[in-house]
N, C-alpha and C positions, 0 to 999 in steps of 0.2 A: 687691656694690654699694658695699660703704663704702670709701673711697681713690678710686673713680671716680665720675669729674663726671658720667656718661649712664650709662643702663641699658641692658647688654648682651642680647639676644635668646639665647637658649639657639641651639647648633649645632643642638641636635636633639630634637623638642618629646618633652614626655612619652607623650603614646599611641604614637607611635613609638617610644619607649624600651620601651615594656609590648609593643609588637607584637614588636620584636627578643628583647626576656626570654622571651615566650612559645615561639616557633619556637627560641633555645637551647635552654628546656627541656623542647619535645618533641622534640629532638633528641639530647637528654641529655648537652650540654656544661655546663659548669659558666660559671655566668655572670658572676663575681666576676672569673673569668681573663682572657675577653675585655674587663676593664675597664667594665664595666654593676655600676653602685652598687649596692648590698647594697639587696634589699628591702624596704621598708618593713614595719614591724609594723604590724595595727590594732588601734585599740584598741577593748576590748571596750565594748559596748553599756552605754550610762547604764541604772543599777539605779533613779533616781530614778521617784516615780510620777507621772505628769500630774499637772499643775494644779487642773484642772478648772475650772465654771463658778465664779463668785463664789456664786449663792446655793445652790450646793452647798458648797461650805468652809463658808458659815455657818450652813446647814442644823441639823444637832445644835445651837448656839447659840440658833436661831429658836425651836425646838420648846422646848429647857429655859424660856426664856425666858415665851411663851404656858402653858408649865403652869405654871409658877412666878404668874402673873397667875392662872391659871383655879383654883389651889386658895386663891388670896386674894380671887376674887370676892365673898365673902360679907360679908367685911371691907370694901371698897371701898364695895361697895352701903350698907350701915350707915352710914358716913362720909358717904359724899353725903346722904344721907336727911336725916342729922341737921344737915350745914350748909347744907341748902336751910330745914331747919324754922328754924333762926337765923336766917336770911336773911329768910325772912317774920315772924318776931317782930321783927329788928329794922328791917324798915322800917315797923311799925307805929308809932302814935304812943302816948305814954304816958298821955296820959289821954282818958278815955272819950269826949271830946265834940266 
């Protein structure tokens, strides 16, 4: 395609090319000879693992996360406790009457 201005149609499409390689080589000519291009390799299967869902990937994160909260409970609750008791001292007024 590159040097020409239009794109050439192939003489003769590919499943036709596989149908002639096939009947060569149950015929057990060698198919290189009669000019049929060397056959492709495939290549092997991606080793990579799925993706998967999003709140699966962040699943282990979620859970460290919530225990990391749930063994600080105790501490949390103390903290509120005690700025909620500020909170009602100081919007009290300071003298008795």
């Amino acid at each position: 395609m590159w040097g020409r201005k239009r794109y050439m149609h192939p003489k003769v499409s590919l499943r036709k090319l596989a149908d002639m390689r096939k009947n060569a080589e149950y015929l057990g000519i060698n198919t290189e000879s009669i000019g049929l291009p060397p056959k492709k390799e495939k290549n092997p299967p991606r080793t990579k693992p799925p993706k998967g869902a999003k709140h699966e990937r962040n699943a282990p994160a979620r859970k460290a996360k919530i225990q990391k909260a749930l063994d600080e409970m105790q501490k949390t609750i103390e903290n509120w406790r005690k700025d909620k008791l500020q909170e009602k001292e100081k919007g009290k007024p300071s003298l008795p009457f």
